[in-house]
C-alpha positions in Angstrom: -227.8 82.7 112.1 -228.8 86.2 112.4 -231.7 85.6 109.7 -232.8 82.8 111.4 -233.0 84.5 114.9 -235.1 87.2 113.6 -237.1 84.9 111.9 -237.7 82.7 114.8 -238.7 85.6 117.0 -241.1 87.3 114.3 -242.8 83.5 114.7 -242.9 83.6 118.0 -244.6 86.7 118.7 -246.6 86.5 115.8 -247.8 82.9 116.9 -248.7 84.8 120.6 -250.2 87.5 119.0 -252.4 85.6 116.9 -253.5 83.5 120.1 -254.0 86.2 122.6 -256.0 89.4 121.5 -254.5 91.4 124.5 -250.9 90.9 123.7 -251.5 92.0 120.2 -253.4 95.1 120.8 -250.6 95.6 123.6 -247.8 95.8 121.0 -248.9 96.8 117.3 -248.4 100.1 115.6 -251.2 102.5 116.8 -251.3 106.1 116.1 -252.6 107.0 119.3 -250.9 105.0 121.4 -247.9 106.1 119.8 -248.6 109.8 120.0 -250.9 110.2 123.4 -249.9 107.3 125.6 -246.1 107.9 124.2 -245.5 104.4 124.2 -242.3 104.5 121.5 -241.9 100.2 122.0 -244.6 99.7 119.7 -242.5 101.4 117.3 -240.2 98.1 116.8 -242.7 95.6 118.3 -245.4 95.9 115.9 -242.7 94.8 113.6 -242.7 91.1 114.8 -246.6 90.7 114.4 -248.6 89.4 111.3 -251.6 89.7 110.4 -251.7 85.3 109.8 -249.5 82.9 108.7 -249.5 84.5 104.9 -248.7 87.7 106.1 -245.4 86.0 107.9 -244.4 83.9 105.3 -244.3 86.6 102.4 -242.6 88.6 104.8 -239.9 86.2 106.2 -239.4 84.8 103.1 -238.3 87.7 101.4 -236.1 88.6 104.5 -234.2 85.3 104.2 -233.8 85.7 100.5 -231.8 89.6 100.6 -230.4 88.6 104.4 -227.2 86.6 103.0 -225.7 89.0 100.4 -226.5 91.8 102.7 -224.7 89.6 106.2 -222.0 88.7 103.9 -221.2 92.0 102.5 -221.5 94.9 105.2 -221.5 92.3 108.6 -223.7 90.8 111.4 -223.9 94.3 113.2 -224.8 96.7 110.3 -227.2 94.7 109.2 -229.0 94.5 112.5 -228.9 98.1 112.3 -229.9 98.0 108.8 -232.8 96.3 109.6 -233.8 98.0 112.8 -233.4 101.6 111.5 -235.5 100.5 108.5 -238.6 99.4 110.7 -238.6 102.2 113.1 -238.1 104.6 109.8 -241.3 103.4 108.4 -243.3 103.3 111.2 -242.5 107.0 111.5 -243.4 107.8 108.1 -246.4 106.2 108.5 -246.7 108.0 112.0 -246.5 111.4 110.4 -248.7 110.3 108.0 -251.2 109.1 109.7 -251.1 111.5 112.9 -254.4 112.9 112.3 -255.9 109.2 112.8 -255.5 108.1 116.2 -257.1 104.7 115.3 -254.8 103.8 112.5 -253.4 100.6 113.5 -250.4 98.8 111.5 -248.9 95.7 112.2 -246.1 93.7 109.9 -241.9 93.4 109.4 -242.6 95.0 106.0 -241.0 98.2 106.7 -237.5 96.5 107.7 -237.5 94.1 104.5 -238.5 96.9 101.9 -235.2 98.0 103.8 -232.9 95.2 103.3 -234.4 95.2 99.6 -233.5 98.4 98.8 -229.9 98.5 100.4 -230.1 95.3 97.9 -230.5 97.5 94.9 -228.2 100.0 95.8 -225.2 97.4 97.0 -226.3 95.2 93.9 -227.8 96.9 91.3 -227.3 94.4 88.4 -228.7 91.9 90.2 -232.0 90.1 89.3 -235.5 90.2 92.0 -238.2 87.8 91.1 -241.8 87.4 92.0 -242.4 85.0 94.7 -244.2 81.6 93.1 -243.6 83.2 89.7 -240.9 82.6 86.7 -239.9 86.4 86.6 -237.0 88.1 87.0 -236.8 91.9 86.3 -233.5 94.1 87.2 -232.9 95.3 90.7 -233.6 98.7 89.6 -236.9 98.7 87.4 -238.1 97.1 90.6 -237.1 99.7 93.2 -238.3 102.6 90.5 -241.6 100.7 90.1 -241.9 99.7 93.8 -241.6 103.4 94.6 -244.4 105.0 92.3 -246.5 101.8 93.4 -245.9 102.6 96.8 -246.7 107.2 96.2 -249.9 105.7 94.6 -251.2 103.3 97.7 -250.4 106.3 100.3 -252.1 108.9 98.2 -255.3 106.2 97.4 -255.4 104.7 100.4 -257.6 101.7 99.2 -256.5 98.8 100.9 -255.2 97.9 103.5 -251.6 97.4 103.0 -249.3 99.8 104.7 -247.5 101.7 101.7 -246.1 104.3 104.6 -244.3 101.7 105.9 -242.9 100.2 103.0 -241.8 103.4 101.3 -240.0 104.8 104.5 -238.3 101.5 105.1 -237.2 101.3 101.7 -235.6 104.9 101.8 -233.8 104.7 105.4 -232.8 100.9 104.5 -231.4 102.5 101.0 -229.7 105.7 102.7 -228.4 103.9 105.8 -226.3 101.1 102.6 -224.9 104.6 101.6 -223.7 105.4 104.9 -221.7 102.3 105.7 -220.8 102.2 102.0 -220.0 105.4 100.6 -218.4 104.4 97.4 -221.9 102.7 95.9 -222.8 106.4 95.2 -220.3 106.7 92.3 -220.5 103.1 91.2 -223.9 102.3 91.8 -225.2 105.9 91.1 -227.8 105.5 88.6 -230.0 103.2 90.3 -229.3 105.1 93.5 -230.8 108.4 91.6 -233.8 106.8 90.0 -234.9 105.6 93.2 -234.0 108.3 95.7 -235.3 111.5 93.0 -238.8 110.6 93.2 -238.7 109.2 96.9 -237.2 112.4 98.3 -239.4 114.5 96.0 -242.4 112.6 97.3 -241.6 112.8 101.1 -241.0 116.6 100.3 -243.9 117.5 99.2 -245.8 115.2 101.8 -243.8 117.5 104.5 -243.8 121.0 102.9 -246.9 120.7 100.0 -249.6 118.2 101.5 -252.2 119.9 100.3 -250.9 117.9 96.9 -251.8 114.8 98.6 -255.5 115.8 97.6 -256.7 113.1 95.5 -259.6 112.5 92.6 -262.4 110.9 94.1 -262.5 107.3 92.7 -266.1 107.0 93.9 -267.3 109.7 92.0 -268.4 111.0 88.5 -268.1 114.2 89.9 -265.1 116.3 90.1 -265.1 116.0 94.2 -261.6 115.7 95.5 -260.2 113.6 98.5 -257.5 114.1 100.9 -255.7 111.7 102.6 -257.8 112.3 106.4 -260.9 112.0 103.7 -260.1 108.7 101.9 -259.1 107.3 105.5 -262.1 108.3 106.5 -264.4 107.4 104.0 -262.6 103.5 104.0 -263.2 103.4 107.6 -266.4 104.3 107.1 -267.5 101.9 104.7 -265.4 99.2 106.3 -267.9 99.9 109.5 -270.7 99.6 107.2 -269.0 96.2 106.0 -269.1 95.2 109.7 -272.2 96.5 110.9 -274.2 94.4 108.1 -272.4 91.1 109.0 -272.9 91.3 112.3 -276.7 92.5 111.9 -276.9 89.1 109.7 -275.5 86.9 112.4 -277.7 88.5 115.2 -280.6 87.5 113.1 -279.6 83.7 111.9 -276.6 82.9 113.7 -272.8 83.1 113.0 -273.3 79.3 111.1 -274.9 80.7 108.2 -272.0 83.0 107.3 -270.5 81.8 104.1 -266.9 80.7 104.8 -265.8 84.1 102.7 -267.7 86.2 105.0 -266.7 85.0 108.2 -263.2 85.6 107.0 -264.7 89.0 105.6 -265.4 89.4 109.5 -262.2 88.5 111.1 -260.4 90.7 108.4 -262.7 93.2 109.3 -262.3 92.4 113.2 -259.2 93.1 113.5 
């Protein structure tokens, strides 16, 4: 029932959002907004708006599939605060990430599954986790050790436009809060709970205390030129304008009709 609440609601306000510009620029995840304006609500409320209906239904889906073990093993009220603490820890991660961009916007409930998923792996670690519309099953903890380098390598690229701060925060606080109402996982469950936490703690060390080692190679050139994280930002945001700027230069000119149905979504991608 509890799934199913927070599933309706994340459908709700995404379905609002999704109709009314305003009320979704009121309530995602925005650095300055967050930081300047000090409005902490958005901190939890960006959390229940999607990008479109893909966006939800990866999202939701995977939240009904780890919500039943999770209900059934540590209760209703734990995993409300499972879920909750999750979300609010990867928005802050991505927060202190991203706290020299005060455009950086971030919307999604990613944060708060990547929780539930990894208090999964460290309640059930010989469990299986498949792909979603795909045959394949891989154990619980392969996934959460691949899941974190994957997840180090989209915050330090910064090449799309998925929120790897997020999901790597979530995953962490969901994974530490499963030890905290469970204590004994860490001597039963403790290799899983190593492989995963070792490089995650590592990682949000040296983002805290080394971030100079966030510098990055530059992917764009031959040279041996060097990007940090503010650069890459940057540098997308830049060429995203650019994106932008040239679509709407060719609808000025011949109208927004002759977009090809991959640009125009090009432009409300870009929109956004």
């Amino acid at each position: 029932m509890v799934t199913l609440l927070l599933i309706l609601a994340n459908g709700i306000i995404t379905y609002k959002g999704l109709k009314d510009s305003l009320f979704f620029h009121n309530f995602l995840f925005n650095v300055d907004q967050l930081l300047v304006a000090k409005d902490y609500k958005r901190l939890v409320t960006s959390g229940f708006l999607h990008a479109d209906w893909t966006h939800f239904a990866f999202n939701m889906i995977t939240l009904y599939l780890f919500s039943q073990s999770l209900e059934a093993e540590i209760g209703i009220p734990s995993f409300l605060l499972l879920y909750f603490t999750s979300l609010i820890g990867g928005n802050l991660f991505a927060l202190y990430i991203h706290r020299n961009h005060p455009d950086y916007s971030a919307i999604g409930a990613s944060g708060a599954v990547s929780g539930l998923v990894f208090a999964s792996i460290g309640l059930f670690p010989g469990m299986e986790i498949g792909f979603i519309l795909l045959p394949v099953y891989i154990p619980a903890w392969l996934y959460g050790i691949a899941y974190v380098f994957y997840s180090i390598y989209g915050i330090k690229a910064q090449r799309d436009a998925i929120g790897h701060e997020a999901h790597l925060g979530g995953g962490i606080v969901g994974l530490m809060v499963a030890i905290i109402l469970n204590p004994d996982i860490l001597t039963t469950n403790y290799f899983p709970i190593i492989l995963i936490l070792v490089p995650s703690l590592t990682f949000l060390y040296l983002v805290i205390r080394r971030p100079h080692l966030l510098i990055i190679p530059n992917p764009f050139s031959k040279s041996k030129n060097a990007f940090t994280v503010d650069d890459q930002y940057n540098f997308n945001k830049a060429s995203k304008q650019t994106e932008l700027d040239e679509l709407l230069d060719k609808i000025s000119k011949k109208g927004y009709d002759k977009l090809s149905q991959k640009e125009k979504d090009k432009l409300n991608e870009l929109s956004k």
